[in-house]
C-alpha positions, -999 to +999 in steps of 0.1 A: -343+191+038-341+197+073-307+212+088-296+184+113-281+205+133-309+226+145-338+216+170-367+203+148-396+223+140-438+221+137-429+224+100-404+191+104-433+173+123-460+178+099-438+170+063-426+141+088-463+130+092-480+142+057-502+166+073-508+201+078-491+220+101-525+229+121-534+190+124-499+187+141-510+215+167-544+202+177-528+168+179-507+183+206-534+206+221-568+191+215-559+157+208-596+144+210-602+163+178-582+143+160-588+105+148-566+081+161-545+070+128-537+107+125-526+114+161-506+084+158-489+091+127-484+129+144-471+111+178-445+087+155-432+119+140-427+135+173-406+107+187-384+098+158-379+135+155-373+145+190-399+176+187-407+193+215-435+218+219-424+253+228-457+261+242-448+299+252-470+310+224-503+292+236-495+306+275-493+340+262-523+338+241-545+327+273-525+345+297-522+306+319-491+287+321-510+257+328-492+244+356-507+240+394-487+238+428-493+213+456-474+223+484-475+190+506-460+192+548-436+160+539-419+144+512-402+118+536-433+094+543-461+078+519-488+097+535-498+121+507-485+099+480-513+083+465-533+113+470-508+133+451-504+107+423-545+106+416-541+142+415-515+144+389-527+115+369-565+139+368-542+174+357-531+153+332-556+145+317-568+179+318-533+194+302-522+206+333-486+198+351-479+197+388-452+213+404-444+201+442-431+213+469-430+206+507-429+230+539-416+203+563-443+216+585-427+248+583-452+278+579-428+300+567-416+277+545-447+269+532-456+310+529-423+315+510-432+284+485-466+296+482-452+333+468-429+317+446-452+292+427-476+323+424-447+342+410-435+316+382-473+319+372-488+287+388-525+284+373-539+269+414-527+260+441-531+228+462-530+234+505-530+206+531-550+217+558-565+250+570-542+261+593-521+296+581-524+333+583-552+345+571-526+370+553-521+340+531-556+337+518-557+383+513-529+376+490-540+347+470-575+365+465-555+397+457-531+382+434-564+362+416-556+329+421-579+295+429-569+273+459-582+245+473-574+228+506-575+189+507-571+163+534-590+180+561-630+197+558-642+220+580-677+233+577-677+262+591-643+272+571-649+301+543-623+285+516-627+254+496-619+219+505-620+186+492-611+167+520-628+147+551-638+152+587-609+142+610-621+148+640-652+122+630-631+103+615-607+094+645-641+096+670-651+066+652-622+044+656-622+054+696-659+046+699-650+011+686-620+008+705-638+015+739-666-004+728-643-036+722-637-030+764-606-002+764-604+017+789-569+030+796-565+049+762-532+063+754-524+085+720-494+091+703-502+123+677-484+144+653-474+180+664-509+198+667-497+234+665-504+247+627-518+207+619-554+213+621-557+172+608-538+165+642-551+187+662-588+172+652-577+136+659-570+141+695-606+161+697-620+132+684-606+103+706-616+127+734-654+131+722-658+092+723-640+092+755-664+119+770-693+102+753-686+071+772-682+080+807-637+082+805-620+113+815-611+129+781-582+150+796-569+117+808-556+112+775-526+134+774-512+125+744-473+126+733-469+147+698-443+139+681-429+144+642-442+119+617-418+094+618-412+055+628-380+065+647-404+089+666-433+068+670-411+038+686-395+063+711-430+079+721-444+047+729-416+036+753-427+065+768-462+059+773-453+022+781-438+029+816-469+052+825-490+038+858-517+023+848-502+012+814-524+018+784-546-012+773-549+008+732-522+032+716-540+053+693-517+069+668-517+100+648-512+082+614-498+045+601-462+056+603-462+067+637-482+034+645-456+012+628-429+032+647-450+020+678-449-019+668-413-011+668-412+006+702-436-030+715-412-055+695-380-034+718-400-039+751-406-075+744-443-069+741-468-088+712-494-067+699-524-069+707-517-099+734-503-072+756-509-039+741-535-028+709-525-002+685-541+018+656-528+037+630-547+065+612-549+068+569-548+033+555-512+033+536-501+005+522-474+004+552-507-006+574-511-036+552-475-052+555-468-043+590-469-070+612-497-075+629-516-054+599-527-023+615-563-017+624-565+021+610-588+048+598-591+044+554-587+078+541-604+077+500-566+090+492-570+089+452-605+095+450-598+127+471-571+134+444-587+132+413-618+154+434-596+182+442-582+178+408-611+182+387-628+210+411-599+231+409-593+230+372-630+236+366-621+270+395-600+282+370-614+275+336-644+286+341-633+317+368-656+304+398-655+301+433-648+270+449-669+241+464-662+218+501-669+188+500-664+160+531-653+125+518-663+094+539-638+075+558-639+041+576-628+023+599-605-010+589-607-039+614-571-056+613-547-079+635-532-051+659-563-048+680-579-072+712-609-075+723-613-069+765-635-093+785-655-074+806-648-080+846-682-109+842-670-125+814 
């Protein structure tokens, strides 16, 4: 009988269950190599027993730990979230665990958390962005361990990505914006420095800009943190500029809701008197009022991508692969059309 008093065992779990102790491991391990009435005879043991694996054994025996790091820039807005969900939910699957962490922008911080998920044995490592010391990279190669950078792609970059093209991505929605008769184009961005996703947004509303005949330096856009607080007090600014902007284009959907703010403040209705976009399709861009006309970012799909391509990096002790994701540009409410002079 089983002293009460001490944690249970493998050996409690499989008299528990009527099967060998070996069936009770692969149920916990392999659990696709055993049939389902087992597993769940195993999993009822488990439960009413309180077991819990002590899996120090197994990571010493493959020398992994089984765990990869995401270190995201913010934890105080949606915009990673359902990228970083899709990605757990794929480790998962895959008998991996997630352990996150955010640099608040910081690349220090971000440095430091990077060395500290690398020493508590972290399998991978997920990076937003390319922008960091190339230092970083020398010791992640030196210390032998797979990263991956997601929500940007840059071709020419020499580390993985699963990501997508901002700078295209934010081109696209200015080309439509000037081609729906905008001329006096205002942006509201995130801080650029050490944001290479920022920093390629305002390149890309400037090459449709340039590509249509408008003074891309004209744009002089305000960068701000990513916040609604920020976004409403940045637009107040641009607001009492001479000529006032016709379109706000905004970094991301926070700082774009921030902006409807900043309009509903001045007394103004979007777009009757001023049109604004948002960037990344969160759900925020659905339930703002007007619904945002925004860039859609494949959020969980680019999850479960960088997912499965980094666990396959370190299974099977390979380099890594980039690949761009499409966006698209989502037609909403916050935008107006511009008659031309003739019409």
């Amino acid at each position: 009988m089983r002293d009460l008093d001490s944690a249970p065992t493998l050996d409690d779990v499989a008299n528990a269950a009527q099967v060998s102790t070996a069936t009770v491991s692969r149920c916990i391990n392999t659990p696709d190599l055993v049939s389902k009435p087992t597993r769940d005879r195993v999993n009822a043991a488990i439960l009413s027993l309180g077991y819990t694996p002590n899996f120090a054994a197994r990571f010493m025996a493959v020398k992994r730990t089984f765990t990869i790091g995401a270190i995201i820039p913010t934890m105080e807005n949606a915009i990673f979230a359902r990228g970083l969900q899709a990605f757990q939910g794929a480790l998962q699957q895959r008998g991996f665990t997630m352990l996150v962490a955010s640099s608040a922008y910081s690349a220090k911080a971000e440095e430091e958390q990077i060395r500290t998920l690398v020493a508590r044995g972290a399998d991978g490592l997920l990076l937003i962005g390319h922008d960091r010391d190339p230092a970083i990279y020398d010791y992640l190669a030196r210390q032998q361990v797979p990263f991956l950078v997601a929500w940007s792609y840059d071709e020419t970059a020499a580390v993985p990505s699963i990501g997508f093209d901002n700078r295209a991505a934010m081109r696209a929605l200015c080309q439509q914006i000037i081609a729906m008769g905008h001329r006096d184009i205002a942006m509201i961005s995130g801080v650029s420095g050490q944001n290479d996703r920022a920093r390629m947004r305002i390149a890309g509303a400037r090459d449709a800009m340039a590509a249509h005949g408008l003074d891309p330096n004209s744009l002089a856009p305000v960068e701000v943190p990513y916040s609604i607080a920020d976004g409403a007090t940045a637009f107040a600014g641009l607001m009492a500029r001479q000529p006032r902007p016709s379109v706000v284009l905004c970094g991301n959907d926070v700082l774009a809701v921030g902006a409807l703010r900043g309009a509903r403040q001045l007394g103004l209705t979007v777009p009757a008197d001023v049109s604004i976009t948002g960037f990344d399709d969160i759900e925020l861009a659905q339930v703002a009022s007007p619904e945002l006309t925004t860039v859609h970012v494949p959020h969980r799909k680019m999850g479960e991508m960088a997912a499965e391509e980094l666990v396959a990096m370190i299974e099977e002790k390979r380099g890594g692969i980039a690949h761009c994701l499409a966006t698209s540009v989502v037609n909403r409410a916050s935008v107006a059309r511009i008659p031309a002079a003739s019409d």
